[in-house]
Structure formats: C-alpha cells, structure tokens
C-alpha positions in Angstrom: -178.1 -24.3 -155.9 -179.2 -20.9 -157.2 -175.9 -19.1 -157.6 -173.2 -22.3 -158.2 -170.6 -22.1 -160.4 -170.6 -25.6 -162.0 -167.0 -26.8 -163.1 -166.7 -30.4 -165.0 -163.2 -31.6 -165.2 -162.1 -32.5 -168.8 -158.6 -33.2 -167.5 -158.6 -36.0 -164.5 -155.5 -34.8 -163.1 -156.2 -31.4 -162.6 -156.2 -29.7 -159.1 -159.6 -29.3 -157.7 -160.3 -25.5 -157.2 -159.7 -24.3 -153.6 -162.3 -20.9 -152.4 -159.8 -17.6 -152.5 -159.0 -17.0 -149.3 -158.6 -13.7 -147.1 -155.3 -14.2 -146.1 -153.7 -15.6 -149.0 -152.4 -18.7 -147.3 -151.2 -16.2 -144.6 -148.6 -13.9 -147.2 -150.0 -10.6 -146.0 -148.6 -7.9 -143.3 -150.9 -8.9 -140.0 -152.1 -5.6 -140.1 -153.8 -5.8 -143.3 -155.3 -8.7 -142.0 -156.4 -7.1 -138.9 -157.6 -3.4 -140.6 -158.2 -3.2 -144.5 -161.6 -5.2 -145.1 -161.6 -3.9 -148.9 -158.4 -6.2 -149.4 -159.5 -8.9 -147.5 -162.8 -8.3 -149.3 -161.3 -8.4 -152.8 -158.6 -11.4 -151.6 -161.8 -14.1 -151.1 -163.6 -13.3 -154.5 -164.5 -16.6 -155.7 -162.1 -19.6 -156.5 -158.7 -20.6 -157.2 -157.6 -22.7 -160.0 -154.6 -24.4 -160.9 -152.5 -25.4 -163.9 -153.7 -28.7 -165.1 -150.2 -30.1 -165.3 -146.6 -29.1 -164.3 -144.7 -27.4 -166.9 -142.4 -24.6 -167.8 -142.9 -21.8 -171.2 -139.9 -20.3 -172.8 -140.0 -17.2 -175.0 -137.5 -15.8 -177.0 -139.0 -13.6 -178.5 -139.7 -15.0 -182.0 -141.7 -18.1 -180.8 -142.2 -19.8 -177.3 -141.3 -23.8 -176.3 -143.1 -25.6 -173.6 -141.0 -28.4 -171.0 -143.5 -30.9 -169.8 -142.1 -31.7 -166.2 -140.1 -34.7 -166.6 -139.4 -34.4 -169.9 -135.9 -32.9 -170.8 -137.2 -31.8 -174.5 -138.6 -28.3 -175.8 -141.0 -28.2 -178.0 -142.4 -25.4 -179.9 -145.9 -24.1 -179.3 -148.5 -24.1 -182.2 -151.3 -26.3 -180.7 -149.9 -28.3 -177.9 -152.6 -30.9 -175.9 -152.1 -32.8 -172.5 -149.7 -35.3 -172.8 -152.4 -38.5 -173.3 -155.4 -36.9 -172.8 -157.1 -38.0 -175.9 -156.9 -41.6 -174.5 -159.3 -40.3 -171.3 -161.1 -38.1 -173.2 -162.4 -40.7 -176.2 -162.9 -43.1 -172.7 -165.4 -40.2 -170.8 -167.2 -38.5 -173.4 -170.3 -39.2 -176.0 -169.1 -40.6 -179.3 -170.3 -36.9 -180.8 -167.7 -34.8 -179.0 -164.6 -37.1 -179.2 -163.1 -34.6 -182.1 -163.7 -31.3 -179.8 -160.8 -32.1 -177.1 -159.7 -28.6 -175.9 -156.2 -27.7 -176.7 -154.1 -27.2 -173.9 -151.7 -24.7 -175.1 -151.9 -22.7 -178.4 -150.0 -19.9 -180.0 -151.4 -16.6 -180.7 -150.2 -14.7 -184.3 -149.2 -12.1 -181.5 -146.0 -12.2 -180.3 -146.1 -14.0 -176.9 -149.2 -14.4 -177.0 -150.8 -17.6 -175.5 -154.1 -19.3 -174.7 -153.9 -22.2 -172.0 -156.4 -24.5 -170.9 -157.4 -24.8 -167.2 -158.9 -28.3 -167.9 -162.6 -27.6 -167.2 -165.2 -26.8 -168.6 -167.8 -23.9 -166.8 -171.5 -23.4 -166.1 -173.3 -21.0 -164.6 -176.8 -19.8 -163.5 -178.8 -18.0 -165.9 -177.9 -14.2 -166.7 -174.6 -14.6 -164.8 -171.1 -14.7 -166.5 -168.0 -15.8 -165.5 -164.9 -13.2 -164.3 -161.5 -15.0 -165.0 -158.1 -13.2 -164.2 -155.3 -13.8 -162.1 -155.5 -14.5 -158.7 -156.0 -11.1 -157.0 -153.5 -9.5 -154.9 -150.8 -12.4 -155.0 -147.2 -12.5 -156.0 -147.4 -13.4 -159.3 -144.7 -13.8 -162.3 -142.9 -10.7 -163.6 -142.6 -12.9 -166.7 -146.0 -12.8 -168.2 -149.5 -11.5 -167.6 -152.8 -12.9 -167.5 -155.5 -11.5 -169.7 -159.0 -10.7 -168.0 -162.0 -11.6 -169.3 -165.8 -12.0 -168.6 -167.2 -15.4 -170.1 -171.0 -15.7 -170.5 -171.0 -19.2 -169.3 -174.7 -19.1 -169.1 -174.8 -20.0 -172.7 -171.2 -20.5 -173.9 -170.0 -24.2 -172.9 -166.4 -24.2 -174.3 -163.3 -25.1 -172.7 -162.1 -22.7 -169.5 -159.7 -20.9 -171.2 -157.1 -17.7 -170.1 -154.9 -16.0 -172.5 -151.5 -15.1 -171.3 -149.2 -12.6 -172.1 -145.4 -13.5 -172.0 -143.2 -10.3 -171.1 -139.9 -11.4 -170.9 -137.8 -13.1 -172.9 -134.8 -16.0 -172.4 -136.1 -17.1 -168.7 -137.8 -20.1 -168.0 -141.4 -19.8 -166.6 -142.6 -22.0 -164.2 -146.4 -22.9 -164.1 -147.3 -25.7 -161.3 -150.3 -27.7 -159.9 -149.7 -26.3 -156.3 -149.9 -22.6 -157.6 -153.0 -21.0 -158.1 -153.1 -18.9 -161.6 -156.6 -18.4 -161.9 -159.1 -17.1 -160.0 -162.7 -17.1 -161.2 -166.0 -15.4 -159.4 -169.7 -14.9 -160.5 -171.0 -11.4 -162.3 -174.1 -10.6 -163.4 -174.5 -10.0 -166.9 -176.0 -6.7 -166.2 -172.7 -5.5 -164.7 -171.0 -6.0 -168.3 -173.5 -5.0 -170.7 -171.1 -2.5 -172.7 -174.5 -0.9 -173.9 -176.3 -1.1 -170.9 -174.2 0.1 -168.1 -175.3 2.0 -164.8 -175.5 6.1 -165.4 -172.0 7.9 -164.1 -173.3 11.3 -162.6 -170.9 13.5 -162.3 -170.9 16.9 -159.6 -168.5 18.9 -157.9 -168.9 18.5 -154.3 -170.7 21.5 -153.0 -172.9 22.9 -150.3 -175.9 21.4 -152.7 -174.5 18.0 -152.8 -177.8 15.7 -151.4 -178.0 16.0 -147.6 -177.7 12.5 -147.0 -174.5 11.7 -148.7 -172.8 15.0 -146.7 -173.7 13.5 -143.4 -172.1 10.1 -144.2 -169.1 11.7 -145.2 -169.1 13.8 -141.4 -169.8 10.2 -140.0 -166.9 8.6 -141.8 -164.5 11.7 -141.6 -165.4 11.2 -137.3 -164.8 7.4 -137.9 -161.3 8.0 -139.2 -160.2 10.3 -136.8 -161.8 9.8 -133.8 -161.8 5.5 -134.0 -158.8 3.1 -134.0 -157.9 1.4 -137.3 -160.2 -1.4 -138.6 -163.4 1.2 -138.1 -164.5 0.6 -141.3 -164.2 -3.4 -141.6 -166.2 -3.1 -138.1 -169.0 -1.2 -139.5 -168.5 -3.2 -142.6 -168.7 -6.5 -140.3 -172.5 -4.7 -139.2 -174.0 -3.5 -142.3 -173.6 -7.6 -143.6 -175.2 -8.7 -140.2 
C-alpha cells in the first residue's frame, strides 16, 4: 500500500495499535463533536499505541524506580528490558541481531529524563517520516511529558522509541496496556526539512492584500454570522467530497 505505516512487533505482548479516533472514545463535550471539525480533525491523526507492558515509574528527583505490575519490588532505572523478552527475542530473530534487543526503559544523564520502548519496530514509504507524540487532545498525566519527535523511518529501522519527561516527584506513575500514550501519523519529509521549509510571507492586511484571499474572508466572516455553528466542518465536509 502506497502510504502504510508498517509496524513489526518485537514484543508479542504488546497491544496492537487502534486508528485515533474523533471522539476520543466518546470524552468530549457533544458539541465539539457536533461543531469544531479542526479538533475532530486533529483527534483522528493516525494511530494509537500502547505501553508494551503494565508498570508504574517513580521519581524522586535524584533517580527514578520502575514496579513491574505484579511485582512488589522497585528497581532503579539504568537500562531496564522486558521482563523475559530475550527468551522470545533469541526464538524470532536471525542469529545476526540476537545482541540488538531494544531496551525497554533507559535513563537519561538528565534529570527525569527517560527513553521507553513501545515494542515495535517502524517502516514507512519512501520520503515519509514518522510524527510520534502524545496522543493528541487527551487527558494525559500531570506527572510527566512526552517528548515529540519526527523519525525518518524511511531509512532509520531502530526500535519505536519516545522520550519522557518526569515532572513531579514522590507519586507513583501509572503506565497501562489499555491506555494509549502514543500516537503516531505519516509526514512528508519535505514538511521537516529544517533547511528547506516553505517561504513565510509576511503583510499587513490592507486594501492591496490579493483579491482573492479578501473575498474568502467576506465569505467566511457571512458564514460565521449569518450560519448556525458547524458551518465550517460542513463546508469542510464539501471541499473533501
């Protein structure tokens, strides 16, 4: 398929991504359901992903101490991997790349900072990249942040990686298989080029500002005040048809 995001699962028991949807499992207001297209838009960007296994992080400022779910000890983060997983991994991969198991969980010199593994592995068409970041308009932790990044997965065939940012300290921080914490979504490379990006023209808004860009603003200025709300995820709804 031309513009597939390929995943391969390193970990067996990680959650299979589910597609972001607009309604985020039905926690928003039913009139931004009903009226703001740009957040729906933005909600359905791509694909969730979920922790590879259940466990809880612990900061206290100094260093940080992971819980494996059903497991009453804390351990201290350096370079942490799934519980087991070099027994499936030796079993499912060529004899070459048994010593380049991902680690799941590794420490940053920065203070609370971490790098977790999603338990894939990610591929994607030529001159595409990969956008990874937390799932986008969900109720998320107050206890750490996720780290964006683009990931030129065109080329680049290393583990599916996010790095997190723990903010507070002394509190338990739940991470679980039914909880998204990733969401993932194509980008051409073009986009991200930090030496090749689109021109930004800048001009104050005048009576010499182009023709056609003043009569879409009188359409859209009639639109708002004249139409009932949802006007523009109707017109929105058109342009795509």
């Amino acid at each position: 398929m031309e513009h597939a995001i390929e995943l391969y699962r390193g970990w067996p028991e990680s959650p299979l991504p589910t597609p972001a949807q607009i309604d985020l499992a039905g926690n928003i207001p039913t009139r931004a359901h009903q009226y703001c297209e740009p957040f729906l838009v933005a909600n359905s960007m791509g694909y969730l992903l979920y922790p590879p296994i259940d466990f809880n992080l612990y900061w206290d400022g100094t260093q940080t101490l992971i819980q494996f779910e059903g497991i009453s000890d804390w351990i201290i983060v350096d370079k942490i991997f799934l519980p087991n997983s070099m027994a499936h991994w030796c079993g499912n991969v060529d004899t070459e790349l048994v010593d380049t198991l991902p680690v799941f969980l590794e420490s940053f010199p920065e203070r609370g900072m971490l790098q977790v593994w999603s338990g894939y592995f990610a591929s994607t068409p030529p001159g595409s990249s990969l956008w990874i970041r937390s799932p986008i308009n969900r109720a998320s932790s107050s206890a750490y942040t996720i780290i964006e990044g683009i990931v030129e997965t065109d080329w680049w065939a290393g583990p599916l990686f996010t790095n997190i940012e723990i903010t507070k300290t002394d509190v338990p921080i739940a991470f679980r298989k039914d909880k998204p914490f990733l969401q993932v979504f194509l980008i051409p490379r073009e986009f991200h080029q930090r030496d090749k990006r689109p021109p930004l023209l800048v001009s104050d808004l005048s009576s010499s500002t182009p023709r056609p860009f003043l009569e879409r603003m009188k359409e859209t200025a009639t639109r708002r005040s004249t139409q009932k709300p949802g006007s523009y995820r109707k017109c929105a709804k058109q342009m795509r048809k």
